[in-house]
C-alpha positions in Angstrom: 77.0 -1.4 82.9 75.4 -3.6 79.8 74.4 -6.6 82.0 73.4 -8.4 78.4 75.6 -11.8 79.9 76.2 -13.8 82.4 79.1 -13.0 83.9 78.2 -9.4 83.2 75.2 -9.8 85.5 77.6 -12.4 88.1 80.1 -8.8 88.3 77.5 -6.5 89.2 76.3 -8.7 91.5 79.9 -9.1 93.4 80.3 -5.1 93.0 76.8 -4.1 93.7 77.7 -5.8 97.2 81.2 -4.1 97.5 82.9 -7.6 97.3 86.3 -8.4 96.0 86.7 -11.3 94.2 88.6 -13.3 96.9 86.0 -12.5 99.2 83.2 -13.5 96.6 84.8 -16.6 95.7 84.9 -17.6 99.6 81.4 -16.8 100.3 80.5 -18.8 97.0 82.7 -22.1 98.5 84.7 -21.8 94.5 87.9 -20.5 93.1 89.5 -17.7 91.8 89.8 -19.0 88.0 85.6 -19.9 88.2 85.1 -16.6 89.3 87.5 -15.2 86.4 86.1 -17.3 83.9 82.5 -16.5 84.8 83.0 -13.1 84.8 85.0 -12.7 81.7 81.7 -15.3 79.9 84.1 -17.9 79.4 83.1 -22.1 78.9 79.7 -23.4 79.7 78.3 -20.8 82.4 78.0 -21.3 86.2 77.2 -24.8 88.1 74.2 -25.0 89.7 76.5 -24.9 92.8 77.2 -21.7 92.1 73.6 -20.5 91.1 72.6 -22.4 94.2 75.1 -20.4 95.9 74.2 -16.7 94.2 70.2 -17.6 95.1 71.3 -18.4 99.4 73.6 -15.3 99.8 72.2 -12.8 97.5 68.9 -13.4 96.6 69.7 -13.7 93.1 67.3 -14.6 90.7 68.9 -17.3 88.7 66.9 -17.3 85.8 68.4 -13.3 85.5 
């Protein structure tokens, strides 16, 4: 997978864990169309909420 965005590296991250995207957007406390739109690279990139989020539950780096 070319993880060259965003919401390419956002998608790994929710598959590398074998998550759905109803379950990701639950344990990120967001919604299905923010999940959508990060993952497809669409509008201004995630919240620091979400990066907040990304960074408690999966160690995610969020300058990645």
């Amino acid at each position: 997978m070319n993880l060259d965005t965003t919401g390419k590296r956002i998608q790994f991250l929710r598959e590398h864990f074998g998550l759905e995207k109803p379950e990701f957007v639950e344990i990120l406390n967001s919604s299905k169309s923010t999940i959508y739109r990060l993952e497809g690279d669409k509008g201004s990139g995630p919240s620091e909420n979400i990066l907040n989020a990304l960074k408690i539950n999966f160690l995610a780096n969020p300058e990645w």
